[in-house]
N, CA, C, O and CB atoms as a CASP TS submission, in Angstrom:
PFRMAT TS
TARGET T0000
AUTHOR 0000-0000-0000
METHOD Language model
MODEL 1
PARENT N/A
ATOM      1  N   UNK     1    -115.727   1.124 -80.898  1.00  0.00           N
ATOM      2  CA  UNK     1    -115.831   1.073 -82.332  1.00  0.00           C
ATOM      3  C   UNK     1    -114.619   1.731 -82.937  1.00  0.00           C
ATOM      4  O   UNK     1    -113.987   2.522 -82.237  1.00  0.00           O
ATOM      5  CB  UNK     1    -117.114   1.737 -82.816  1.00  0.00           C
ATOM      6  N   UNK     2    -114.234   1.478 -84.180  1.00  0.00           N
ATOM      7  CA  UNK     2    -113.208   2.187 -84.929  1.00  0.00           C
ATOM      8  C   UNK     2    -113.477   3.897 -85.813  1.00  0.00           C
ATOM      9  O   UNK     2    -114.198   4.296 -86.727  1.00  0.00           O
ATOM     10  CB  UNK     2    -112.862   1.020 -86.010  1.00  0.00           C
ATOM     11  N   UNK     3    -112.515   4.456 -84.974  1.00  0.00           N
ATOM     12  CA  UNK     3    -112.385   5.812 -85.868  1.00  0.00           C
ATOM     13  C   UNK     3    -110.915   5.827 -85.978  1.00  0.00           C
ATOM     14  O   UNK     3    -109.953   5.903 -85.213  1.00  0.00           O
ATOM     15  CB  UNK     3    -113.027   7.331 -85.156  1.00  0.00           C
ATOM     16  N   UNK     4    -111.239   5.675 -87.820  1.00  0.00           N
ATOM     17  CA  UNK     4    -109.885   5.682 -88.490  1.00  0.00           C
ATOM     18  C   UNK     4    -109.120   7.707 -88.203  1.00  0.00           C
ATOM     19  O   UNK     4    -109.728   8.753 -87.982  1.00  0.00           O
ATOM     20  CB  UNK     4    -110.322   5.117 -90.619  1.00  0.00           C
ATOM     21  N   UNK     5    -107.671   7.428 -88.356  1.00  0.00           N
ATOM     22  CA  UNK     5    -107.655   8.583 -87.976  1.00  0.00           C
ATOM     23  C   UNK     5    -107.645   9.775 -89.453  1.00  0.00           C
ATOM     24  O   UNK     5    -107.004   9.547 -90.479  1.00  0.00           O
ATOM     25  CB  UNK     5    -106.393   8.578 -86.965  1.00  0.00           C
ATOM     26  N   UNK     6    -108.379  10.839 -89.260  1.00  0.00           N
ATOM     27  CA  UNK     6    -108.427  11.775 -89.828  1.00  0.00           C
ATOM     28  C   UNK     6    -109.355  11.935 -90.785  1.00  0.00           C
ATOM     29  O   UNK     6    -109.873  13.007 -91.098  1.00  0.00           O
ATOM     30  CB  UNK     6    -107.483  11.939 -90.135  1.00  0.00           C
ATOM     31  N   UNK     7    -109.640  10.546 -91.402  1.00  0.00           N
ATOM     32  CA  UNK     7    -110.595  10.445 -92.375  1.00  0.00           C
ATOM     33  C   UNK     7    -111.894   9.703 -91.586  1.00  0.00           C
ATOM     34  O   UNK     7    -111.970   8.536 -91.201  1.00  0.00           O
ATOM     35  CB  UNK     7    -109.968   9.613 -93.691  1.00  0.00           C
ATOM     36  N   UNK     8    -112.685  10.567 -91.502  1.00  0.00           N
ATOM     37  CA  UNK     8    -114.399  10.049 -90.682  1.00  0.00           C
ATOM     38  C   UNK     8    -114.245  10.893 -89.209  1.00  0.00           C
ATOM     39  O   UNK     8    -115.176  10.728 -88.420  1.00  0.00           O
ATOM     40  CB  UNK     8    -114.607   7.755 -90.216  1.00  0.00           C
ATOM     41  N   UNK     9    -113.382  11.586 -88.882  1.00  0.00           N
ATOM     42  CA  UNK     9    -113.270  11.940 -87.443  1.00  0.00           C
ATOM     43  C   UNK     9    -114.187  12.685 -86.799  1.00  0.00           C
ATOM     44  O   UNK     9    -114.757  12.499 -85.723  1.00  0.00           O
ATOM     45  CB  UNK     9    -112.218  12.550 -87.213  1.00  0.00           C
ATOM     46  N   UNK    10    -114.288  13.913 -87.920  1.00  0.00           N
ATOM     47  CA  UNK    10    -115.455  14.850 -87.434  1.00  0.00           C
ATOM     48  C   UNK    10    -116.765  14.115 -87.351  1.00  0.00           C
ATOM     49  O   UNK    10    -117.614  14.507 -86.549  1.00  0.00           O
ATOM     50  CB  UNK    10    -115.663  16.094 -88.418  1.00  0.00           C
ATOM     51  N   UNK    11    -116.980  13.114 -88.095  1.00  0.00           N
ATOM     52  CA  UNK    11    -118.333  12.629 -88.044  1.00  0.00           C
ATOM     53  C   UNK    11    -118.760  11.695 -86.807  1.00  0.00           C
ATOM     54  O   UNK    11    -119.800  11.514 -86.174  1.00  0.00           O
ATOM     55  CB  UNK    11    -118.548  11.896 -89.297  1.00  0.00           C
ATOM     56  N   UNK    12    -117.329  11.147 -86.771  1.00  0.00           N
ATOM     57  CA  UNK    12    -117.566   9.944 -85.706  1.00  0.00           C
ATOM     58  C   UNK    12    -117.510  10.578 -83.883  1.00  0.00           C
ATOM     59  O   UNK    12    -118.307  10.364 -82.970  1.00  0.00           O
ATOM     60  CB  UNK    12    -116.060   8.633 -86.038  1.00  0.00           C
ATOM     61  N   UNK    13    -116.245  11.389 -83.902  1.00  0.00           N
ATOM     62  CA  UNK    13    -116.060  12.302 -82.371  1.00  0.00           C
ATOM     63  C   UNK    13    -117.398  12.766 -81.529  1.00  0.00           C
ATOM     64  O   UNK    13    -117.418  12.697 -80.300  1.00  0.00           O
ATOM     65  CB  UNK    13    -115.265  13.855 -82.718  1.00  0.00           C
ATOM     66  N   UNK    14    -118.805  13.371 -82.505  1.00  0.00           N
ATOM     67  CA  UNK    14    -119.954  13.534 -82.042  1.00  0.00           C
ATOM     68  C   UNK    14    -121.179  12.093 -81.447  1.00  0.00           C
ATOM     69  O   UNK    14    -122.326  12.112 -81.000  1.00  0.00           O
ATOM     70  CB  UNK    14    -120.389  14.336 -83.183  1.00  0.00           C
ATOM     71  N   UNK    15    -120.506  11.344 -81.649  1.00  0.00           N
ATOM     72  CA  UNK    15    -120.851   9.594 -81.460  1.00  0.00           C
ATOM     73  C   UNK    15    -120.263   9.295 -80.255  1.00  0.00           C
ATOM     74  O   UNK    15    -120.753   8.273 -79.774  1.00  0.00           O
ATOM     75  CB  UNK    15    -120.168   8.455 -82.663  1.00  0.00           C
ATOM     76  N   UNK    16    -119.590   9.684 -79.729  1.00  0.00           N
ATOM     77  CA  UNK    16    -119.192   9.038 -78.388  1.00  0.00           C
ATOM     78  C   UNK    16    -120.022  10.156 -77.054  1.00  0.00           C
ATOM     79  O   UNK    16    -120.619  11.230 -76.981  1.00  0.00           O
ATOM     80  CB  UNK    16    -117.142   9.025 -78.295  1.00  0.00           C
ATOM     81  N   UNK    17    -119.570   9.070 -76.207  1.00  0.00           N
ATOM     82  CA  UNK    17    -120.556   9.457 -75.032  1.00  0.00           C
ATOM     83  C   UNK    17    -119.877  10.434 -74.051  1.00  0.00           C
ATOM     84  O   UNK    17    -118.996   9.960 -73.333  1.00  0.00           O
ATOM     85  CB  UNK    17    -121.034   8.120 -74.182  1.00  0.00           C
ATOM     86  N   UNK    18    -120.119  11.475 -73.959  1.00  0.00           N
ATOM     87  CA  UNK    18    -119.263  11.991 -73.236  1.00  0.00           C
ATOM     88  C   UNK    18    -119.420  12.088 -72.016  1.00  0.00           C
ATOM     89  O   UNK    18    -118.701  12.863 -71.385  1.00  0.00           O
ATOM     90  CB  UNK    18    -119.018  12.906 -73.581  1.00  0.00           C
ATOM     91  N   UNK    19    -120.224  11.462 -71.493  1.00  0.00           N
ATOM     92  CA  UNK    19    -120.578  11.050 -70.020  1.00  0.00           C
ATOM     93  C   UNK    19    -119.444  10.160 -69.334  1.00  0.00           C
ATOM     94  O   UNK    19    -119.402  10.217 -68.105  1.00  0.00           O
ATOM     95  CB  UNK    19    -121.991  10.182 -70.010  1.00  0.00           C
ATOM     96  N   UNK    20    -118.748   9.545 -69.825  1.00  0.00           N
ATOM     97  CA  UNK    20    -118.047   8.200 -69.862  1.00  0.00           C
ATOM     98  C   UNK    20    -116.797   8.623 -70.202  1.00  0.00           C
ATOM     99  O   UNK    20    -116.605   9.642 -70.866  1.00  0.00           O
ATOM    100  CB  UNK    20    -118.601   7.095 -70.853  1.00  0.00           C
ATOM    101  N   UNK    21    -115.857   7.850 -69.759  1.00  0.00           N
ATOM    102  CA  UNK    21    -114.314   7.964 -70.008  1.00  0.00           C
ATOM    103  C   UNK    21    -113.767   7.196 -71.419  1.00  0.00           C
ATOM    104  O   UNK    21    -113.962   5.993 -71.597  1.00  0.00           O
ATOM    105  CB  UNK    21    -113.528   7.253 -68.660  1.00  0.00           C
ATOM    106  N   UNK    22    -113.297   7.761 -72.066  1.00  0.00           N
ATOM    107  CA  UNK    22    -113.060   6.674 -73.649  1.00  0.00           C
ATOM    108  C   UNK    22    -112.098   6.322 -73.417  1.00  0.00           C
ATOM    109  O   UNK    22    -111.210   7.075 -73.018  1.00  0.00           O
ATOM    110  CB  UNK    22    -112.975   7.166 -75.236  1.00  0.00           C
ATOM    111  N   UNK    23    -111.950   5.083 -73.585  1.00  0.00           N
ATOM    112  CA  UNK    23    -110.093   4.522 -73.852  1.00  0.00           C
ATOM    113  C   UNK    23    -109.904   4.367 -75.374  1.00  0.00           C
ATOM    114  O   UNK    23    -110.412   3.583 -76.176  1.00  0.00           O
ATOM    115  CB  UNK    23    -109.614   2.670 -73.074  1.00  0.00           C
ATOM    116  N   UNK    24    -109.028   5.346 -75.511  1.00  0.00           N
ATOM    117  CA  UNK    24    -108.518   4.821 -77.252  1.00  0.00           C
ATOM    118  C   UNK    24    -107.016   3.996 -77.188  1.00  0.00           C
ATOM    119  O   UNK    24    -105.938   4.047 -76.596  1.00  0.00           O
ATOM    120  CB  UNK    24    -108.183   6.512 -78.490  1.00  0.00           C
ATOM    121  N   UNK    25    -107.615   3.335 -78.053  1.00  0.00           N
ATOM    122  CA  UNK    25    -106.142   2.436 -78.564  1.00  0.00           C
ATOM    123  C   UNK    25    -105.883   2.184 -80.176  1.00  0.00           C
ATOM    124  O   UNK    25    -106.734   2.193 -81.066  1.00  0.00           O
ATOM    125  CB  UNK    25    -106.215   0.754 -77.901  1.00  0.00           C
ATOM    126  N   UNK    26    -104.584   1.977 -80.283  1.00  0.00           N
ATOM    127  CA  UNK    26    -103.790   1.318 -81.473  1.00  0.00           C
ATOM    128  C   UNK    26    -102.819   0.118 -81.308  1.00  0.00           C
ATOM    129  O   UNK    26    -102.905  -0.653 -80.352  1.00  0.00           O
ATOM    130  CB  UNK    26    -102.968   2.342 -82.056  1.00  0.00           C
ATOM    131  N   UNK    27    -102.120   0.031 -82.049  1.00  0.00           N
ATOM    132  CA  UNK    27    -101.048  -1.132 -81.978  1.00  0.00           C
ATOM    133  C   UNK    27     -99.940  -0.439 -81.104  1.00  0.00           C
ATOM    134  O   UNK    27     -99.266  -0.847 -80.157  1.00  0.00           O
ATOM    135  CB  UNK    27    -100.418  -1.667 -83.594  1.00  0.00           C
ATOM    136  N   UNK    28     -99.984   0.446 -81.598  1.00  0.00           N
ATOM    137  CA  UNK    28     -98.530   0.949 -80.293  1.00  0.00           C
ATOM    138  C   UNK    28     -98.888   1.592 -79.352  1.00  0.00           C
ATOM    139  O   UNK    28     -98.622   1.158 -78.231  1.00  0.00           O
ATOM    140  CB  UNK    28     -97.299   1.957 -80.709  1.00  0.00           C
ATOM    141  N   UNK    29     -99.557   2.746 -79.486  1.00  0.00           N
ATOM    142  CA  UNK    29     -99.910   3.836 -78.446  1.00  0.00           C
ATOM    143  C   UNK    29     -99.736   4.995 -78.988  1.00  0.00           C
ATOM    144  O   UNK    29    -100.220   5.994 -78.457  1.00  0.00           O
ATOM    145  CB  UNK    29     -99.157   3.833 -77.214  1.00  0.00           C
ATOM    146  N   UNK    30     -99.014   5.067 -80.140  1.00  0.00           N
ATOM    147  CA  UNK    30     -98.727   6.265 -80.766  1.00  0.00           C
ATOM    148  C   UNK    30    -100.038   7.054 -81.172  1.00  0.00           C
ATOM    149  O   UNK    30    -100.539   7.959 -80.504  1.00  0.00           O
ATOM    150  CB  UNK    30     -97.860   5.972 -81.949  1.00  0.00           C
ATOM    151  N   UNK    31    -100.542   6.533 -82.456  1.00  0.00           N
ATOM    152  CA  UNK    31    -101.790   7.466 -82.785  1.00  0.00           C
ATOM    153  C   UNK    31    -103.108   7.428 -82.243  1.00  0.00           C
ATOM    154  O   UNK    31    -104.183   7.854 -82.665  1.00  0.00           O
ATOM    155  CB  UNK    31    -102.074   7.371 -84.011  1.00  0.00           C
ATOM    156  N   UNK    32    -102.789   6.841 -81.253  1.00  0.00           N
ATOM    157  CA  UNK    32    -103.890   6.891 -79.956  1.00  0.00           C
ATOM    158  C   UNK    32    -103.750   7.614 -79.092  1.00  0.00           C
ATOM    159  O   UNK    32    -104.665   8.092 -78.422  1.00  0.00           O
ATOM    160  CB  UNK    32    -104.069   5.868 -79.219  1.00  0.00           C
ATOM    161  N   UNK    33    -102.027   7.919 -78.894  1.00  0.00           N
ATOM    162  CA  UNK    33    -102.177   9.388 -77.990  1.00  0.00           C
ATOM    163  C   UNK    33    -102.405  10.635 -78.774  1.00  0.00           C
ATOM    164  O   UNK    33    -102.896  11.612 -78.208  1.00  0.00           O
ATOM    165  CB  UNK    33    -100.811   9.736 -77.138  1.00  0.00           C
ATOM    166  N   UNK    34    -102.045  10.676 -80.194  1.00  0.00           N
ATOM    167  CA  UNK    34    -102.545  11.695 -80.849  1.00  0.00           C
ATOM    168  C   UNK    34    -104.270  11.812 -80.925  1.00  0.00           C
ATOM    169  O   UNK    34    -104.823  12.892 -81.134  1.00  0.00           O
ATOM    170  CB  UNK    34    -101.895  11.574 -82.171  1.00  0.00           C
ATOM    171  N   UNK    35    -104.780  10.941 -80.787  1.00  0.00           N
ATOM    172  CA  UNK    35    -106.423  10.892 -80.798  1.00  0.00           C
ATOM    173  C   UNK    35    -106.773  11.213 -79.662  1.00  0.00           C
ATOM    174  O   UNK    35    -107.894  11.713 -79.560  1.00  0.00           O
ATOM    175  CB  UNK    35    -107.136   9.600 -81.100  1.00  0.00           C
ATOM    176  N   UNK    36    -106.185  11.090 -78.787  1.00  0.00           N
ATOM    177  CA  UNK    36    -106.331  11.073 -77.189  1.00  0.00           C
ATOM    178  C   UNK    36    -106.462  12.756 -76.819  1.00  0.00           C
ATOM    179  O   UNK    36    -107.342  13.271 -76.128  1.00  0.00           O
ATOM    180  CB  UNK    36    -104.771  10.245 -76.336  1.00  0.00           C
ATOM    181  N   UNK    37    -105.164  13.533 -77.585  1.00  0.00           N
ATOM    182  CA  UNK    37    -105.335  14.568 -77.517  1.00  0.00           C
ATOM    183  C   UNK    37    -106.375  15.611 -77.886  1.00  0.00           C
ATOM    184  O   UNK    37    -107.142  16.372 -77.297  1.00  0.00           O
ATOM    185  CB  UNK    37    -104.605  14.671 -77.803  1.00  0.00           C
ATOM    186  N   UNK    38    -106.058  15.306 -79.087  1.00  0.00           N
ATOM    187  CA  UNK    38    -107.695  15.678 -80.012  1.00  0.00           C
ATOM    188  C   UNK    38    -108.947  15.889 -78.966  1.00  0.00           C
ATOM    189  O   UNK    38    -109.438  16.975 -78.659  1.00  0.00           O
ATOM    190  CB  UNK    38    -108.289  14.102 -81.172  1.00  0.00           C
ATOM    191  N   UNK    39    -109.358  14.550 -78.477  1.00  0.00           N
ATOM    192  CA  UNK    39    -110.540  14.140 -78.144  1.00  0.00           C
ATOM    193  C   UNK    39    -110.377  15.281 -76.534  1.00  0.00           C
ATOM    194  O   UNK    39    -111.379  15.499 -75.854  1.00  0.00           O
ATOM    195  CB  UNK    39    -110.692  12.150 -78.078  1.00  0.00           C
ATOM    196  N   UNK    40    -109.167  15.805 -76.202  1.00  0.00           N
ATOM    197  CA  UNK    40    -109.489  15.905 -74.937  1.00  0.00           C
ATOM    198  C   UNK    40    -109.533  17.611 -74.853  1.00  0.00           C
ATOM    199  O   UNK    40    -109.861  18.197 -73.822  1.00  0.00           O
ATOM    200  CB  UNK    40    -108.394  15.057 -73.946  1.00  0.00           C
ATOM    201  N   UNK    41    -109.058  18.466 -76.402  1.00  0.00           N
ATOM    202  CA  UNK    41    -109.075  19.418 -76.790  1.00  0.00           C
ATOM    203  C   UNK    41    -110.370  19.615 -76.982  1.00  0.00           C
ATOM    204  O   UNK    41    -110.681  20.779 -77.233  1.00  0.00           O
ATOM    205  CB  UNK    41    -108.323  19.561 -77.623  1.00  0.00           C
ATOM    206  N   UNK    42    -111.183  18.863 -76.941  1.00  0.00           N
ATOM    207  CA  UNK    42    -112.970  18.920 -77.498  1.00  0.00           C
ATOM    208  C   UNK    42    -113.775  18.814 -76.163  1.00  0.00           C
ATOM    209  O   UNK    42    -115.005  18.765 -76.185  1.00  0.00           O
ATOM    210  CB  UNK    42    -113.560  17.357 -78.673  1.00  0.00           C
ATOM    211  N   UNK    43    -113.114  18.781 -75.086  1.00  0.00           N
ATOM    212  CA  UNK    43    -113.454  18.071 -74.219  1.00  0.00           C
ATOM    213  C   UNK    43    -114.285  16.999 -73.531  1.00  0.00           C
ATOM    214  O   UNK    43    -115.198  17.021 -72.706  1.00  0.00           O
ATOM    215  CB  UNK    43    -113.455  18.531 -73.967  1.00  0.00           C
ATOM    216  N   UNK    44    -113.753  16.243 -74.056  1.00  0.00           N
ATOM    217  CA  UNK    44    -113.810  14.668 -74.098  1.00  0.00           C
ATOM    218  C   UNK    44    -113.021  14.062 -72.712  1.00  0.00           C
ATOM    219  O   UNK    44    -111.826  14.298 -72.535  1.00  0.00           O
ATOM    220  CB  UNK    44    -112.982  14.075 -75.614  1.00  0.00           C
ATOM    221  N   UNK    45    -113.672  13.406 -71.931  1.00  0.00           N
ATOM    222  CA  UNK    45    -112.664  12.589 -70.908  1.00  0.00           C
ATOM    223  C   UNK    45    -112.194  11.440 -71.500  1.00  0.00           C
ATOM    224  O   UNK    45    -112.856  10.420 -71.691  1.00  0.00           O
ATOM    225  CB  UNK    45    -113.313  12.119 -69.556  1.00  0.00           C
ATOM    226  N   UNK    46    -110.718  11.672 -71.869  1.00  0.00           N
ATOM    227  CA  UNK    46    -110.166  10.122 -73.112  1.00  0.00           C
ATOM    228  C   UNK    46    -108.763  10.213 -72.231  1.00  0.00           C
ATOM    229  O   UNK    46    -108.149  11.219 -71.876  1.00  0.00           O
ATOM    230  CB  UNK    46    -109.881  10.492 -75.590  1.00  0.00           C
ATOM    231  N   UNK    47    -108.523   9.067 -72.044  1.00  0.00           N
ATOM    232  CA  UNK    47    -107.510   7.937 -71.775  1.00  0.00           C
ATOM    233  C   UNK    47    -106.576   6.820 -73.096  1.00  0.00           C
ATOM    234  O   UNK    47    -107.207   6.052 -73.822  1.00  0.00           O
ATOM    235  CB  UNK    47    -108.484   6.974 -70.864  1.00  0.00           C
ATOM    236  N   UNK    48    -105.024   6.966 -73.163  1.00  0.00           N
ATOM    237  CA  UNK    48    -105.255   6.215 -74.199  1.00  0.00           C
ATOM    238  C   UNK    48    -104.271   5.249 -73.022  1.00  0.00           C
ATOM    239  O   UNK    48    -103.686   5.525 -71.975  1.00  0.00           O
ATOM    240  CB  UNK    48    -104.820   6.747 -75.985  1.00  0.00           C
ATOM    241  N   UNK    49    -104.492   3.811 -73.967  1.00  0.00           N
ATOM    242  CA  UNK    49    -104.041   2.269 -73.265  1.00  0.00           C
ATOM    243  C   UNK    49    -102.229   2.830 -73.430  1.00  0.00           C
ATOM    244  O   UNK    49    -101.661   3.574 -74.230  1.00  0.00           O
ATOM    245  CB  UNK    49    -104.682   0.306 -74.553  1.00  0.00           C
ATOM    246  N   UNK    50    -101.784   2.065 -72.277  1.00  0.00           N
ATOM    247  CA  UNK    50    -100.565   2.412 -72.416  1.00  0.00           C
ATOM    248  C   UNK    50    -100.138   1.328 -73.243  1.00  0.00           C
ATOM    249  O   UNK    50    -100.419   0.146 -73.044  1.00  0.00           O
ATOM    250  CB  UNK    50     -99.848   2.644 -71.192  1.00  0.00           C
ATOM    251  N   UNK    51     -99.209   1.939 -74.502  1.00  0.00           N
ATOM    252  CA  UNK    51     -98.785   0.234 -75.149  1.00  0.00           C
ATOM    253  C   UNK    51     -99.343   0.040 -76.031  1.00  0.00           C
ATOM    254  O   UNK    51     -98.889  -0.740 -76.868  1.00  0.00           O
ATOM    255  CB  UNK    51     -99.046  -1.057 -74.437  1.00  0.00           C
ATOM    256  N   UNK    52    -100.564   0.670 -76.212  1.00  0.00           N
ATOM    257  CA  UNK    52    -101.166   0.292 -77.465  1.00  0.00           C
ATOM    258  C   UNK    52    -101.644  -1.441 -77.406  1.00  0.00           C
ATOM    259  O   UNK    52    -100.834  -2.199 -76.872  1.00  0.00           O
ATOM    260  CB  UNK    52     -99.971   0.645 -78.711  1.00  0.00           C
ATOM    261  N   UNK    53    -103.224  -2.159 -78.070  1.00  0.00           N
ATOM    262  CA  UNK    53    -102.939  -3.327 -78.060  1.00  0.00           C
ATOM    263  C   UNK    53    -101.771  -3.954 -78.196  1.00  0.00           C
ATOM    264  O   UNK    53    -102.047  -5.051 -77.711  1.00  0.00           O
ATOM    265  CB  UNK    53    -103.503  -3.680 -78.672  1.00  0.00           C
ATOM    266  N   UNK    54    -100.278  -4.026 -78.636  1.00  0.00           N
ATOM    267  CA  UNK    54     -99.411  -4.708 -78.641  1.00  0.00           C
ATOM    268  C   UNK    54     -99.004  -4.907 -80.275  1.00  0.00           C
ATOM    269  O   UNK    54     -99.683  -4.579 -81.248  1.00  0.00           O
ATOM    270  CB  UNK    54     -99.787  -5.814 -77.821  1.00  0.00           C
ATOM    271  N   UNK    55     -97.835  -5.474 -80.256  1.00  0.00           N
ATOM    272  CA  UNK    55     -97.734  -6.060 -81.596  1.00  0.00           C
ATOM    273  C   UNK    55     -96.292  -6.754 -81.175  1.00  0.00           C
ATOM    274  O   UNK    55     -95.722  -6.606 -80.095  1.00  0.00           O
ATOM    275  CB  UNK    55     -97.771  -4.868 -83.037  1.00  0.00           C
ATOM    276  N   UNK    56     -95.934  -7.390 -82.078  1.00  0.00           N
ATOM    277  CA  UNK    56     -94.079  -7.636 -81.854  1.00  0.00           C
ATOM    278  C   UNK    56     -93.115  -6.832 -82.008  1.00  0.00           C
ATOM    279  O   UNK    56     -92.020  -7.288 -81.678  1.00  0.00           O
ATOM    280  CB  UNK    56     -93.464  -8.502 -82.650  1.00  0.00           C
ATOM    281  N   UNK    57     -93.142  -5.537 -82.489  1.00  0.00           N
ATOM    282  CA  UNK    57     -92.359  -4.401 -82.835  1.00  0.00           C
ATOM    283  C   UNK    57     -92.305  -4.156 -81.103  1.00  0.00           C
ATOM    284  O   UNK    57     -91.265  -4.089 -80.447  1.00  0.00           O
ATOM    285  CB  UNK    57     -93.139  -3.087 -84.043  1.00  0.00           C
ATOM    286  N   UNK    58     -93.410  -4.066 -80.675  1.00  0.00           N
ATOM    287  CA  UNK    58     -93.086  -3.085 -79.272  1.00  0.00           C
ATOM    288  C   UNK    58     -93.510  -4.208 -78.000  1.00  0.00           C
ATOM    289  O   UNK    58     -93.998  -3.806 -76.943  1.00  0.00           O
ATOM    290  CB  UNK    58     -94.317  -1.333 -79.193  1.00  0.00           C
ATOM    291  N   UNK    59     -93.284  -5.453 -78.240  1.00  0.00           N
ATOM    292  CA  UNK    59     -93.531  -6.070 -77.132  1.00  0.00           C
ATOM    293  C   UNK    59     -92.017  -5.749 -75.935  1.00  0.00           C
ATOM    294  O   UNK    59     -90.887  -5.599 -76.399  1.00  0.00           O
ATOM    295  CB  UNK    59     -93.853  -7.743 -77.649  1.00  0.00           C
ATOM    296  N   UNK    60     -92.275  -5.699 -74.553  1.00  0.00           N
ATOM    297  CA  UNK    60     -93.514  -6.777 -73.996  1.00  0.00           C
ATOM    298  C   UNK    60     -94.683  -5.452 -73.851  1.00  0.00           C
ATOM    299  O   UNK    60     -95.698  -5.653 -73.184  1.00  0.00           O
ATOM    300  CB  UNK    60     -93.065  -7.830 -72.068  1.00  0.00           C
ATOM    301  N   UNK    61     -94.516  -4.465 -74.343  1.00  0.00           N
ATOM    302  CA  UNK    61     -95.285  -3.440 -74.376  1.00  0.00           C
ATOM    303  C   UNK    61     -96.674  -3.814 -75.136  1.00  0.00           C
ATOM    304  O   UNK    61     -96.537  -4.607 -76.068  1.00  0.00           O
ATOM    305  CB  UNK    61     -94.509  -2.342 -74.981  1.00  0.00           C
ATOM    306  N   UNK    62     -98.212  -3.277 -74.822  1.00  0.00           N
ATOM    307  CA  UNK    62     -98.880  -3.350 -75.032  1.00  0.00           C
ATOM    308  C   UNK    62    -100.148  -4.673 -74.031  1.00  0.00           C
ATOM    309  O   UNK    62     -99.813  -5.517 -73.200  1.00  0.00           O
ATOM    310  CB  UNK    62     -98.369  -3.221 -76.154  1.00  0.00           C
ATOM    311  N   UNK    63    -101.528  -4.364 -74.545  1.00  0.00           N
ATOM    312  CA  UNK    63    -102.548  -5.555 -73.864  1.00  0.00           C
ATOM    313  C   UNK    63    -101.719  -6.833 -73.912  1.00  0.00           C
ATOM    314  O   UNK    63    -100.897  -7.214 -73.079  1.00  0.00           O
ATOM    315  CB  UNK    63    -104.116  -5.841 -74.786  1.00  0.00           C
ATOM    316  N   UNK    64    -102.154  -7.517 -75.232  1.00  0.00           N
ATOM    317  CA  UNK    64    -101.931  -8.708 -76.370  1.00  0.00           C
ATOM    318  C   UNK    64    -100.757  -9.029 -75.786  1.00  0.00           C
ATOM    319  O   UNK    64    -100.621 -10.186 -75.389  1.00  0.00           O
ATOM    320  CB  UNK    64    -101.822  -8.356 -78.106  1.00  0.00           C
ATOM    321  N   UNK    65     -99.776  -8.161 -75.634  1.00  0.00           N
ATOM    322  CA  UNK    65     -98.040  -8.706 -75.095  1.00  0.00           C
ATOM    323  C   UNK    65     -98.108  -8.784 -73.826  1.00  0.00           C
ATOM    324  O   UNK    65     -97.129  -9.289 -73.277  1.00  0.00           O
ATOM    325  CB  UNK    65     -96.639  -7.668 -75.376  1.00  0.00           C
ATOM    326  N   UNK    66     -99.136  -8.370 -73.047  1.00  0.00           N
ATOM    327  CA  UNK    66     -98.842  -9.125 -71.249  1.00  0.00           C
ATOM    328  C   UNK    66     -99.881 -10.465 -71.361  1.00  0.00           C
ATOM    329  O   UNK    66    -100.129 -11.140 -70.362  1.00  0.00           O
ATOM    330  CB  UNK    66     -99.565  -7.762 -69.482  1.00  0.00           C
ATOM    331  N   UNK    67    -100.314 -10.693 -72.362  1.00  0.00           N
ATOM    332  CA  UNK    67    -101.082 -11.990 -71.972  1.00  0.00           C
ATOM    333  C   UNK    67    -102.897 -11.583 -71.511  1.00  0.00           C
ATOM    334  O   UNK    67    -103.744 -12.415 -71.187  1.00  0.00           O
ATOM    335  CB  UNK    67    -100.096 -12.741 -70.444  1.00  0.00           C
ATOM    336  N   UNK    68    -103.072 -10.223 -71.608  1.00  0.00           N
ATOM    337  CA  UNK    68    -104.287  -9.854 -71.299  1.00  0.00           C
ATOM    338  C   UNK    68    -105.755 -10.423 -72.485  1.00  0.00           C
ATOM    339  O   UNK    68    -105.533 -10.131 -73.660  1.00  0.00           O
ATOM    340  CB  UNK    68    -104.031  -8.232 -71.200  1.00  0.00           C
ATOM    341  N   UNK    69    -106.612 -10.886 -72.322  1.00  0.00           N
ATOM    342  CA  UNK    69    -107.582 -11.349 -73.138  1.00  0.00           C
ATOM    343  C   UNK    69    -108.165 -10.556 -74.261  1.00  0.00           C
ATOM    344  O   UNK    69    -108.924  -9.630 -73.973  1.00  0.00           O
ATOM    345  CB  UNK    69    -108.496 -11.683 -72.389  1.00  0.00           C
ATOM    346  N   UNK    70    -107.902 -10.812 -75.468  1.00  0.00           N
ATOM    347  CA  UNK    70    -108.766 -10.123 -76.446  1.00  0.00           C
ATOM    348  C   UNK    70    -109.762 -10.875 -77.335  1.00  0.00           C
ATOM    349  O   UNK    70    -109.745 -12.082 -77.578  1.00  0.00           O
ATOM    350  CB  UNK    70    -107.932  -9.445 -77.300  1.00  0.00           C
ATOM    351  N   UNK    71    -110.592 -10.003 -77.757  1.00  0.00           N
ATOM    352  CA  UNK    71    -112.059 -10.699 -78.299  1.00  0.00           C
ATOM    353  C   UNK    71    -111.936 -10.268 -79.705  1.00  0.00           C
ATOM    354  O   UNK    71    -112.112  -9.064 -79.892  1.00  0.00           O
ATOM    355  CB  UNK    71    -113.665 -10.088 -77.529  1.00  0.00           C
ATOM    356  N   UNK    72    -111.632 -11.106 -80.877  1.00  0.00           N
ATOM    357  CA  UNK    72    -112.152 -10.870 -82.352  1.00  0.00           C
ATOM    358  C   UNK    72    -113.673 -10.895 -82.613  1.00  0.00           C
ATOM    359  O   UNK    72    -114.107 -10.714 -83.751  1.00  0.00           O
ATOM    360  CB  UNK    72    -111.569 -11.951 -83.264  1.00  0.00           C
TER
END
């Protein structure tokens, strides 16, 4: 699910499972490794995607830019 960053965080961070490994992502990877951190300062087991889903700014970097399957 989406947690925008900074605004909804505290509310949403208590929503995930912490049993489980989270993968966070963005378009690049950037503010997903900043979330990544966050989440792992709380201790959270979080992973962020390398690459971020992708975009054209940072291809062939990202999912979307190796050709990997995404679901709207």
């Amino acid at each position: 699910f989406n947690i925008p960053w900074a605004a909804g965080m505290q509310e949403a961070f208590p929503t995930l499972n912490n049993d489980k490994t989270t993968v966070v992502y963005c378009y690049t990877g950037q503010t997903a490794g900043q979330t990544t951190a966050a989440l792992r300062i709380l201790g959270y087991d979080a992973v962020s995607l390398n690459g971020g889903m992708g975009m054209e700014a940072n291809a062939p970097y990202g999912w979307a830019n190796n050709g990997y399957e995404t679901v709207k």
